[in-house]
N, C-alpha and C positions, 0 to 999 in steps of 0.2 A: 393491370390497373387501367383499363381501358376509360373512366371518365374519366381521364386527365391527358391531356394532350401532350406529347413529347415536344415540349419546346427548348432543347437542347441539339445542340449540332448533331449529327448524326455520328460523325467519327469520333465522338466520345463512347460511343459503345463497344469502337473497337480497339481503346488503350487498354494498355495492359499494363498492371504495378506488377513490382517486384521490390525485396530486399536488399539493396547491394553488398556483395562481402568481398573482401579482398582475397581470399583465398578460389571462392568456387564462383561456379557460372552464374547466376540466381534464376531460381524458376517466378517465370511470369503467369499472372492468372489475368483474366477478363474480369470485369463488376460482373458482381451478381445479377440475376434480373432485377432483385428487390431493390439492389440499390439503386438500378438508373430509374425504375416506377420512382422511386420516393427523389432521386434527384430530380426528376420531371414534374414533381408535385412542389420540392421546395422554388425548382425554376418561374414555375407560376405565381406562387407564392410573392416572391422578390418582384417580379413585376407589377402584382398587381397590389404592392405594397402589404401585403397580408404577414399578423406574425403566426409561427407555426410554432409548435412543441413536436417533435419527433421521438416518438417511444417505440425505444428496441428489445429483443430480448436480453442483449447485453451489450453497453455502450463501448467495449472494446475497442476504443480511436476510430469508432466511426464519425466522431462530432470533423476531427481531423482529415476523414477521407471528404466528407461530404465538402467541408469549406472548400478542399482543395479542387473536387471536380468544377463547383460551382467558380470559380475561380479561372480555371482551365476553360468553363465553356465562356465564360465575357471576356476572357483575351483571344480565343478566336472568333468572336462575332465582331471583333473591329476593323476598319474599312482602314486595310493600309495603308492605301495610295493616298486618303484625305491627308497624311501630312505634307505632301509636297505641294498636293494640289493648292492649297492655300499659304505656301511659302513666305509669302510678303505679308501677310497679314500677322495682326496681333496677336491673335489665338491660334498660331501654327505652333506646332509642338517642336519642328527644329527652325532657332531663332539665328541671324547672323552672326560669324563669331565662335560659334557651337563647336567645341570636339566631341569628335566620333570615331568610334572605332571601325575600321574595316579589319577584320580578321585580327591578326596581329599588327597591322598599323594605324598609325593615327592623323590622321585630317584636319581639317575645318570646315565647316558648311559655310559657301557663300551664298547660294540661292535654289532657285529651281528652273531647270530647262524649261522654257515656253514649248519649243520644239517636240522634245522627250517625254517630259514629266518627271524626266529622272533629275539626279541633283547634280550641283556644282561643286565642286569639294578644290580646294587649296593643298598643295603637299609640299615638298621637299624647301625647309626654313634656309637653305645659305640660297636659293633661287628659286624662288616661290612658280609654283607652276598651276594654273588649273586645269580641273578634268572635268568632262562631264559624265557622272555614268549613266547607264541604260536607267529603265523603273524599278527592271525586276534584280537589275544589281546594288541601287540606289536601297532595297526595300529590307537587305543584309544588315545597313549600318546601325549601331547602336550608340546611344549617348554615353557619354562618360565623365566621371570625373577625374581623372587620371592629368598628373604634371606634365607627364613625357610634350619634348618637344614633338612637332611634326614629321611622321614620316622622310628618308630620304627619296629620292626616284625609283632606285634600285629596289630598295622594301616594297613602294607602293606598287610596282612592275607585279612584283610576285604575287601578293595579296590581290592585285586582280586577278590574276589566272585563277588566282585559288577560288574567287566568288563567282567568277564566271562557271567552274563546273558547279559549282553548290548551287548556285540557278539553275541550273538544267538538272538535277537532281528530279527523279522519277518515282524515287521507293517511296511507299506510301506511309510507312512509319514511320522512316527516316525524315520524309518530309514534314509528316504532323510535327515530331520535335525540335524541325528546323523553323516552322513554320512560329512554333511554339516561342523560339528563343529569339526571334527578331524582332517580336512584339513586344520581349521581355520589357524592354525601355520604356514602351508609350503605351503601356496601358490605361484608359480613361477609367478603369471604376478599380475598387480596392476592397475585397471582403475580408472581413475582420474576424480571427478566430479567437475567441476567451478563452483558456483554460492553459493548461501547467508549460509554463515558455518551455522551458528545458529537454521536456521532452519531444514538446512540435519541435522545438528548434532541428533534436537530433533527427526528427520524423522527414524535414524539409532537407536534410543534407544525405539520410539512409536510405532512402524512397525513391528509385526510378519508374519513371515513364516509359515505357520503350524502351531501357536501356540508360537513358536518362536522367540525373537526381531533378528532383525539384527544384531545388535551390540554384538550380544549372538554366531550368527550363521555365524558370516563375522570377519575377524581382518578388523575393519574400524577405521582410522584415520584422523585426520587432517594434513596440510602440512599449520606450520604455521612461523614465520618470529621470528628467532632469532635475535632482535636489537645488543647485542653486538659481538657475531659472526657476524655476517653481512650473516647470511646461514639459509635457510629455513630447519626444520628437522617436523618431524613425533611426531602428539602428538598422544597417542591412546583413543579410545572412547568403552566403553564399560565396563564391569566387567572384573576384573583376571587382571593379570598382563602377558603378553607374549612377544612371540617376533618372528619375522619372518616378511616376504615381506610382505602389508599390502594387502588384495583383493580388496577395497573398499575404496582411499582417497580422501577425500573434500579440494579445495582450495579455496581462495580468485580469482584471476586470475593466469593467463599465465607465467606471471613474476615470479611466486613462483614456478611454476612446473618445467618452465626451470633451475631452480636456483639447483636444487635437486643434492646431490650429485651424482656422476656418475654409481654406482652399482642403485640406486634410480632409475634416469632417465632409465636404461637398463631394468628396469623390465616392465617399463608400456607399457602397451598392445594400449589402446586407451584415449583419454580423450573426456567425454561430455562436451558442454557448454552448461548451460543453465541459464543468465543474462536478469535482467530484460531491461536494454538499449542495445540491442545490436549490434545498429551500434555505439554508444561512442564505446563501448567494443570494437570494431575490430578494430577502428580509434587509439585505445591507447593501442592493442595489437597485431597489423597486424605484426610486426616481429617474437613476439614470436611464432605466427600461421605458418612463414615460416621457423622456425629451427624447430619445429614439425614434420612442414613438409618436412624439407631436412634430420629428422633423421629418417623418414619413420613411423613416429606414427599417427597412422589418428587420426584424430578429427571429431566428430559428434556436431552437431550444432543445437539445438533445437529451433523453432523459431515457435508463435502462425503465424495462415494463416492471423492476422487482419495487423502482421506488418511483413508479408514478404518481403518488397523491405529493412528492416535493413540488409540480407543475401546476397544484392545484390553486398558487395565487395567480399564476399567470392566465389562467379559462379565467380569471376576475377582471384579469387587463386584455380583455378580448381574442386572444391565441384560440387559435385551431388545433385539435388534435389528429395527429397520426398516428397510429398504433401498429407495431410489427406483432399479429399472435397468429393465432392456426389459419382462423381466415382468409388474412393475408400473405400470408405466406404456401396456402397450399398448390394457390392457381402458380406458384413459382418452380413447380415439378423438380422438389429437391431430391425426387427416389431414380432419375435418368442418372444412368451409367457415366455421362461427363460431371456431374454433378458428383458421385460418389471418389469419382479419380479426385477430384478436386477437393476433395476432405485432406489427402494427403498432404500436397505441399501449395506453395503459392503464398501472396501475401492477404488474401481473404478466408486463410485456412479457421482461424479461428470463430468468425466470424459467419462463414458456411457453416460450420460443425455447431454451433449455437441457432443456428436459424430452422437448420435441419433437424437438431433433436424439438426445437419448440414446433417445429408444424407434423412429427411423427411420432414423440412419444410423449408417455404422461408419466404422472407419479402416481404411487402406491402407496396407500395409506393403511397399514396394518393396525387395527387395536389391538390391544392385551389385554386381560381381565387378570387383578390382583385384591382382594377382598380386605386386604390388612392395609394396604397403599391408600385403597377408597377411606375406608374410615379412619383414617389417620390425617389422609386431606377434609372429610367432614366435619372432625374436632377442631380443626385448625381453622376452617372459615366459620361453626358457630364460633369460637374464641372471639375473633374478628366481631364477627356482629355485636357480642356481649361489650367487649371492652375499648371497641371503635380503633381509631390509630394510635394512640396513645393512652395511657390507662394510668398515668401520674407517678408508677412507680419501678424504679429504673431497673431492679432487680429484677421483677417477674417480668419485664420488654424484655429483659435478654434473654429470659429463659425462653420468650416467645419466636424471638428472633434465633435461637440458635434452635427451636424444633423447627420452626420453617427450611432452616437452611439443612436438617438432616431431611426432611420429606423432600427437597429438592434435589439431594444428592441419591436417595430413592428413587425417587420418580426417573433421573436419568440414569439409573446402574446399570448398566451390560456385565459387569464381575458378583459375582456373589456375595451379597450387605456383609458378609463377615470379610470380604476381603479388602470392602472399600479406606480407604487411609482419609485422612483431616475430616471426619467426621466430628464436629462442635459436639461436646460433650461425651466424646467414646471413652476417655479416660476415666470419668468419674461420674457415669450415668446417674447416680445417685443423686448427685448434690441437687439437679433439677428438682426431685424430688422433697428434699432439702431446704431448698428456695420459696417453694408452694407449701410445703404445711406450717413454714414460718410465720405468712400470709394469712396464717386460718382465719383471720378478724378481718382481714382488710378483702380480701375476696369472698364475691358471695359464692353459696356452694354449688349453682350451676357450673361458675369459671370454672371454680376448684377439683368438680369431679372432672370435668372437659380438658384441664392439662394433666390431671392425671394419668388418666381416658393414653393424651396420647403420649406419655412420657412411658407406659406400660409397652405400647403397640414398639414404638420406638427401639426401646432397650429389647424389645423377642426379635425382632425385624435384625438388629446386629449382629442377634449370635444367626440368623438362619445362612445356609450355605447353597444357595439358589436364589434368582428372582427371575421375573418374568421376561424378561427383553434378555436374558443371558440364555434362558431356554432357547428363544425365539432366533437369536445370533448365532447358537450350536448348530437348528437344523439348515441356516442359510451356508454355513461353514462348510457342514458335510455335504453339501451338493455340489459344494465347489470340485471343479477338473482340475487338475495339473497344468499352470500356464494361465489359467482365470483369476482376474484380478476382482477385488473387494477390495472398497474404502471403505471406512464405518469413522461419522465424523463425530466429533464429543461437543463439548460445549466450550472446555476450557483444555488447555494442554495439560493440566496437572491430569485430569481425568482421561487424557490421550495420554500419559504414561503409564496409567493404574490402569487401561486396562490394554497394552502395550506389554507391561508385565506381568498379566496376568494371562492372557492368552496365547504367550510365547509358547510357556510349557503343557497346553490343551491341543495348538495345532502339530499335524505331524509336518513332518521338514519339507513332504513334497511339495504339501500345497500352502505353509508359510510364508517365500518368497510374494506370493501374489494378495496379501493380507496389509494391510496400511491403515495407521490409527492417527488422524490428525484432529486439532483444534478447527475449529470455526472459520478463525482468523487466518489459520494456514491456508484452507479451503477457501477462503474469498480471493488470497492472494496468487494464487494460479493462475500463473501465464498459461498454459497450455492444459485442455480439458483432458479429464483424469479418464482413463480406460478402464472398463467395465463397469461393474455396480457398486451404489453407493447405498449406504446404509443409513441415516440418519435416525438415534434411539432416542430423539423427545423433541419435545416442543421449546425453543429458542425463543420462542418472541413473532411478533406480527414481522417487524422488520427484515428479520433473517430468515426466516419461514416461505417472505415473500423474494426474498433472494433466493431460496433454493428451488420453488416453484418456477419463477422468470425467468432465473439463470440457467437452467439448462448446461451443468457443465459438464453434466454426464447424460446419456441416452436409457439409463435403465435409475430411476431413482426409488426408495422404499424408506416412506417416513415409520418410524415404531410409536406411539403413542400407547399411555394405558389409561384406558375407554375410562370417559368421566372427566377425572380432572383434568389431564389434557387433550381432548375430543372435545370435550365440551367448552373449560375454558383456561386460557395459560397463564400458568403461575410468572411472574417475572421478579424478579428482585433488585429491592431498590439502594441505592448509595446512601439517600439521607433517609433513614430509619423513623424517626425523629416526626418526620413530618407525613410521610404515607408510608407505611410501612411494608404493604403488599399493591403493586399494584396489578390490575387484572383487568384484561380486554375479551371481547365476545370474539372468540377466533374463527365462527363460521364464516367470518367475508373470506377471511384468506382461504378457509378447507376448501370456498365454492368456487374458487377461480377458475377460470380456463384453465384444462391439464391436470386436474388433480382427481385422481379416481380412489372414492372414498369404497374400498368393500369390507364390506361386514365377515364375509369369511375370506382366510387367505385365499387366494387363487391363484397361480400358473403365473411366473414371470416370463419374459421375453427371455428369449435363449440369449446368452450373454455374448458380446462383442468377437470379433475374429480378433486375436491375440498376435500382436504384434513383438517381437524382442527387439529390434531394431528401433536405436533411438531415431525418433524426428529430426527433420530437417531443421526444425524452428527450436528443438532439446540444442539439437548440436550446433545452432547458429548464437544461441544465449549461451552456451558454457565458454564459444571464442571470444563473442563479447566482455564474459566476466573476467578473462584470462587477459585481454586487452586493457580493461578497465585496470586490472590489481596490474598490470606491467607498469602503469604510468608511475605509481609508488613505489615501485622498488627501489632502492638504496642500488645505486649506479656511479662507479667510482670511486671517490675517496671517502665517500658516506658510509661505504660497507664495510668502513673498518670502525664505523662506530654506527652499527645497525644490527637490530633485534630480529628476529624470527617472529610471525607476528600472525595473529588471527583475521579473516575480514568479517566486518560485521557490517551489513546492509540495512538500511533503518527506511522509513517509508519517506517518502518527497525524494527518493530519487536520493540518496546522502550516504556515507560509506567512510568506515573509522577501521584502524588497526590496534589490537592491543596483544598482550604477550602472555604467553602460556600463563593461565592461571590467575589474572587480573579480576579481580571482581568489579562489579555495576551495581547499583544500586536496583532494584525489581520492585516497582510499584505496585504489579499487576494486583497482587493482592489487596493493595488499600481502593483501589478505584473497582475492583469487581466484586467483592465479599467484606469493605471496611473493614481488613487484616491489617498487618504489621510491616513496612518496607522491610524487605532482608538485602541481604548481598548475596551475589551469585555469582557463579565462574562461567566466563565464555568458551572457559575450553573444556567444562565438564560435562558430558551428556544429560548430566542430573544436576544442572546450572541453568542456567541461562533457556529460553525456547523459543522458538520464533513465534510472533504474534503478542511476547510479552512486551509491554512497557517500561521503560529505564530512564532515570532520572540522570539529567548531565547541566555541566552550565561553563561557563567561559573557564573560571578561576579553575588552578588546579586544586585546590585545597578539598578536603575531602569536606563530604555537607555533614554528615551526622559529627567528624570529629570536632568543624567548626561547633555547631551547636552545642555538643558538651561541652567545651572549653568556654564558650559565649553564657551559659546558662547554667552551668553545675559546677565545672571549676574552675572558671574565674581566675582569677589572680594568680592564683598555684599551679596553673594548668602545664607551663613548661618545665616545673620541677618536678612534679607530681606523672606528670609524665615519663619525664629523662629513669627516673625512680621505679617507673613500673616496667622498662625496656631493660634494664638492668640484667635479668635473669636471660633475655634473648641472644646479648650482648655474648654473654659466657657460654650459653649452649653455642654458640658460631665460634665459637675461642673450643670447645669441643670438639667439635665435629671437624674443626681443622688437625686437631690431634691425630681422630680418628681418619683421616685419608676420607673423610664425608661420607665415612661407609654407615650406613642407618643400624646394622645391627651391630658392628660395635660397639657405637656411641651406647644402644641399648644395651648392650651386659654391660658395662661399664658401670651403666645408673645404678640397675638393678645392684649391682652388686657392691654399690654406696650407699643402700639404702631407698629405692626410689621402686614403688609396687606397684607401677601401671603396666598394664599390659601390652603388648607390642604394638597394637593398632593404634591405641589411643595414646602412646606415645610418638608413633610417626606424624600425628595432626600437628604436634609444634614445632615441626619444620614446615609439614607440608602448607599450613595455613600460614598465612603473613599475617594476617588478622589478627590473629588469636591474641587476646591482652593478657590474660593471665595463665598460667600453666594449670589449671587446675579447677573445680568446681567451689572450691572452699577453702576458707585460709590453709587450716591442716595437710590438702591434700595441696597446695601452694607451695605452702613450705619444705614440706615434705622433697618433692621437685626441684628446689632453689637449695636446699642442704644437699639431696642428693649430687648436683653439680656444682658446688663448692666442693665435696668434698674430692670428686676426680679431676677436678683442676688445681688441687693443694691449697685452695683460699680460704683460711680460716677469716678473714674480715668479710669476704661474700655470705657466710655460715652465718656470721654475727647479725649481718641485715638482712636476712631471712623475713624476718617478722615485719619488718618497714616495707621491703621490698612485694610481700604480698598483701598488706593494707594497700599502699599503693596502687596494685593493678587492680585490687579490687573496686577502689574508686574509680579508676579508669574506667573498669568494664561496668559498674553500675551506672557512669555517666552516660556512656554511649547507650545501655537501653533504654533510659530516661530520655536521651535524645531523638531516638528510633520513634521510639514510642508518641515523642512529640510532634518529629516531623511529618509520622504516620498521621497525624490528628488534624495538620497543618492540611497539606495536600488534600486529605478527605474531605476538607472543607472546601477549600479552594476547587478543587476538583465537581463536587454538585453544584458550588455556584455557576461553575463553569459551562456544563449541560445543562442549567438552567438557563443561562444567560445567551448560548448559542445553539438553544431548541436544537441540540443533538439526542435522541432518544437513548443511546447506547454507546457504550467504551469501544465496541466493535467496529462501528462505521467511523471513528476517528483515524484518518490516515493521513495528519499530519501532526508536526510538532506543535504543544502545546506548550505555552509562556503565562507562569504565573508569577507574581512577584509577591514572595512571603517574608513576613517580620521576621528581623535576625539574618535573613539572609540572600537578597536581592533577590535578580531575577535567574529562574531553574528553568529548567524546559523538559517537558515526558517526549518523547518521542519512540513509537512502535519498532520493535526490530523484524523486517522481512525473512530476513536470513543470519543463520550465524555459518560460514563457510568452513571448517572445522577441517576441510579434505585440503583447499588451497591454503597451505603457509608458506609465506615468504618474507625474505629480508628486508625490514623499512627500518630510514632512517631514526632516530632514537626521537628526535622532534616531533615527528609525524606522532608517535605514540598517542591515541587517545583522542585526537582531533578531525571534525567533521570536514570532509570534503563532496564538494558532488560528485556522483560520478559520470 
């Protein structure tokens, strides 16, 4: 980047970050070249007041590296010696009075040598003595806020020898970070980084310099929100206690940095943003961006290149654009042999591996042709045109709505239409048909043959046992070696287990291992970029589309499309039905970007990656971390004698809960991507719970759907009526203690009292805690509730048979009426909600969501990252169920 001038010190080129772990040595890496170009372009930037937008191919805490260099280089461009030199004066930075630390002891400043330039310092309090020391021993000290009395003789004796060698110190890295930490106190300007405290904070305390954490070698703070002041101040992070302008502070947003009192606000030099939503952000900070910017403080804007048009109000408020793509990154010679060692380990590992697939590989855009797909999507967009968004009659929308959503579960099948599952209408394909010739008067007969049309196409498409993208993923399959990995991403996890278990028993065992089916969601959430090829079978949306072109998180990518309706344009499906019922964008901007190589016949992939079995450094540095994090939970002491064995479950902002074998959660996933039905799910069942789903949680313990039936269905009766339907549970636990808890006794026992369920589906009312009623219908209720009266001897349990299954039947028709309501609630609440915070998609939401719904205060969605399924361990019984960060 030769038009840009390096106006950055020069020995910032040659710091080196690292990781620190307490166990191993950490491997240290140099900046990239790209990033001291782009630091040397945002350094000019800051000076010449200018704001910039910086787009990467993946923001991966680079928002965080960049603050911190820019940071790094205004604490070494200050002139140190000007604090002594103007000693007496008002605007000296050490005032008479002053404690300071020398090393480990503590002082007072009285002045400065006329003679030296170096200072006068006061020590030992039972006979107060002064010293004068040299410049360059004088340039050691640091402010402080610290109580301790003064130094005695004896301490302060030592504590100079000791600063005397640290003066004459020679090594060149050693020195930068000496040189680094002596400034720490008086640094004149303060760059302000936006975005998620928690984890800068941990960035500023994990992160060395040289050897060095930040937090050690920077005064880095927080700017956080004093409630009863009503005034944001400065919390500090690190070791020691000091005091001076901060070089380095973290905020929540904008609102807190303008708020700053006014010597605060005077010091900052610039502030980075770097937010995960960043066009909410500007939409809900677009003022504070223009007192920024009328008080002359630039702002630099970090933005991945997958959601560059979030930047597009800021090119409104004057910003510059930087773009990280082939162009610029090619003159950064990512294919030299240090360059590829450097893929390996280091703290810009990820970051290199992202810069280097966007400046060396593209994507691959394969079509399919499927003749029964196309005209099934042609019925469905005339239908569209005929009967607009709405068509007045609620009947035939859903018929409308449930053919859209089986063409959508077509369009992205990789398993054979006969094998796909929750296909809208696979039960009873008929009724569609049903629905429309009820209609005969109310539709005219172009609609009427056109849902025909595709209710026909539909129901042949179900029974066929092949489709086109499942051909197409056989012959990617059989090319695979032994040791060669394949990703193939789905849309949603349900569709990552259907075809999970579908082509379990297609691959052979050798080349299985290297085969992985993940959701979307799982895929966006990767820490570390996935090895070998990746497969994508449809079109996701402009948004995600533009994620997998930017991001780069694999070096060999292959989009599957079938030619027409998704090449031409993307279906998307919408929350509120009601109001646009399909929505649809021209997908050429995305196909034409930078990196995407559309060819019309397949042709020859890139030979696939060198295969590695060895976990990463950065695999094995997150697994100590996670093992660190779940240590701090564990039941230690006299807790573990009232402590559960417990599941972790990681949820997105950084937040982390234990729960116990077999606990259900409530699953929204369904009502906010397909307007389905909340269910319950097990965290510890593989066919529970997934990562990337949404779960519904809130302060109270009490369960939300059982409140609701008791608040709305049964009222008044609700704890009798209840006490009445547990009855039967009550007596099977009074069983099963008989039987020594052994399952197949308990079972001939029934059986042989009368009770006809079969083995399996009589192990569900143990195994399920849920379960209200024993049975599908009062008969087969009763039948179950006599069967166990009669092997427990209770003729009066026999007699309330018939109460006892009225009863649970009320129960459990409560609770679907409530499902069903709060399923209704949420859906609602939920499209107001993307309506209201211009989020396009349930995908890019990665934080917890708060809505407050009638009947039952305030609830919160929040995405699970991980369910940890492999680490269980012992937490206190309290901890159960409760969010902590981690």
């Amino acid at each position: 980047m030769s038009q840009f001038e390096r106006r950055y010190d020069e020995r910032i080129c040659s710091l080196t970050f690292s990781n620190l772990s307490d166990e191993e040595e950490p491997d240290a890496q140099t900046s990239p070249g790209i990033v001291l170009d782009t630091l040397s372009l945002t350094l000019s930037a800051v000076d010449n007041k200018v704001n910039l937008v910086v787009s990467t191919p993946s923001r991966d805490g680079f928002g965080r590296v960049l603050a911190t260099l820019i940071a790094i280089n205004y604490q070494l461009r200050n002139d140190e010696t000007a604090r002594f030199a103007r000693a007496d004066t008002p605007d000296s930075v050490f005032v008479l009075g002053d404690k300071l630390k020398m090393g480990n002891a503590i002082v007072e400043y009285v002045g400065v040598s006329d003679a030296t330039g170096g200072a006068i310092v006061r020590y030992n309090p039972k006979s107060p003595v002064r010293h004068t020391l040299t410049l360059e021993q004088s340039l050691l000290l640091q402010k402080t806020d610290s109580n301790r009395r003064l130094s005695p003789s004896k301490k302060f004796r030592e504590e100079l020898e000791t600063i005397k060698e640290k003066a004459g110190s020679t090594q060149s890295g050693a020195k930068l970070v000496s040189e680094l930490k002596r400034k720490k106190t008086y640094s004149d300007v303060t760059i302000v980084y936006v975005g998620a405290l928690n984890k800068t904070e941990q960035f500023c305390r994990q992160t060395a310099v040289e050897g060095s954490s930040l937090s050690d070698s920077l005064l880095c703070s927080r700017i956080e929100w004093d409630s009863e002041a009503e005034f944001p101040h400065y919390s500090l992070i690190g070791k020691g206690q000091y005091s001076g302008i901060p070089s380095l502070a973290i905020a929540y947003d904008l609102k807190d940095v303008v708020a700053l009192d006014g010597s605060s606000l005077e010091a900052i030099k610039a502030v980075v943003v770097d937010v995960d939503n960043l066009g909410t952000f500007i939409e809900s900070n677009i003022e504070e961006v223009r007192t920024l910017r009328d008080r002359c403080i630039p702002v630099l804007a970090v933005v991945s290149n997958a959601n560059f048009e979030a930047a597009l109000p800021l090119r409104k408020e004057g910003f510059v654009e930087w773009r990280w793509d082939d162009r610029t990154l090619d003159k950064w010679g990512t294919n030299n042999d240090a360059s590829a060692s450097s893929l390996q380990q280091g703290f810009f590992r990820n970051l290199t591996t992202k810069c280097d697939n966007c400046s060396r590989f593209k994507i691959q855009l394969t079509p399919c042709k499927d003749e029964a797909i196309e005209s099934f999507f042609k019925c469905m967009d005339s239908l569209d045109g005929l009967l607009g968004s709405d068509c007045g009659d609620e009947a035939v929308e859903d018929v409308r709505r449930e053919l859209w959503m089986t063409l959508l579960y077509f369009i992205r099948a990789i398993v054979p239409f006969s094998k796909l599952s929750r296909l809208p209408g696979r039960k009873d394909g008929g009724s569609w048909e049903g629905v429309i010739s009820r209609r005969k008067g109310y539709l005219s007969s172009d609609a009427r043959d056109l849902f025909l049309h595709a209710i026909a196409i539909a129901n042949d498409l179900m029974l066929e046992s092949s489709c086109p993208k499942e051909q197409l993923l056989r012959e990617r399959i059989s090319t695979l070696e032994p040791g060669e990995h394949l990703t193939v991403v789905t849309r949603t996890s349900n569709e990552a287990a259907d075809s999970f278990d579908y082509w379990r028993g297609q691959v052979d065992d050798g080349v299985w291992p290297g085969i992985n089916f993940m959701s979307f969601a799982s895929f966006k959430a990767q820490k570390t970029p996935i090895k070998g090829r990746i497969i994508i079978p449809g079109w996701f949306g402009k948004d995600r589309m533009a994620n997998v072109v930017y991001g780069y998180s694999a070096p060999i990518v292959e989009i599957l499309l079938i030619q027409g309706c998704e090449t031409n344009w993307y279906v998307n499906q919408s929350n509120a039905w009601k109001r646009g019922l399909i929505n649809r964008d021209d997908a050429t901007k995305v196909l034409s970007m930078p990196g995407v190589c559309y060819q019309k016949q397949l042709g020859s992939l890139p030979a696939p990656l060198p295969v590695k079995h060895e976990r990463t450094p950065i695999e094995e540095n997150e697994e100590k971390w996670k093992l660190r994090t779940y240590s701090q939970h564990e039941a230690k002491g006299n807790e573990r004698n009232q402590s559960v064995d417990a599941i972790p479950v990681r949820y997105a902002e950084d937040l982390i809960a234990f729960y116990r074998d077999k606990s259900a959660l409530i699953d929204v996933t369904p009502v906010i991507e397909i307007g389905g039905t909340a269910v319950r799910r097990r965290v510890s069942d593989d066919n529970g719970l997934k990562e990337g789903s949404f779960v519904l949680l809130r302060e109270t313990d009490k369960d939300v759907i059982e409140q609701l039936a008791d608040q709305l269905y049964l009222k008044d009766n609700s704890e009798q009526t209840r006490r009445m339907a547990q009855t039967w549970r009550e007596a099977l636990e009074e069983l099963y203690a008989c039987h020594n808890c052994i399952d197949r006794g308990v079972y001939e026992d029934l059986t042989s009292h009368g009770m006809y369920k079969g083995y399996q589906a009589f192990k569900t009312l143990r195994d399920d805690p849920d379960k209200i009623a024993p049975g599908r219908n009062k008969d087969e209720i009763e039948e179950t509730i006599k069967a166990i009266a009669r092997a427990l001897g209770k003729p009066s349990l026999e007699l309330q048979s018939s109460w006892i299954a009225d009863a649970a039947l009320t129960v459990q028709n409560a609770h679907r009426s409530a499902g069903r309501n709060l399923s209704r609630m949420l859906g609602d609440a939920f499209a107001q909600y993307l309506s209201d915070s211009n989020v396009s998609k349930p995908e890019d939401i990665w934080e917890p969501v708060a809505f407050d719904l009638d009947d039952l205060g305030e609830v919160k969605l929040y995405r699970i990252v991980e369910i940890d399924r492999e680490h269980r361990l012992p937490v206190a019984r309290w901890k159960i169920g409760k969010l902590f960060e981690e």
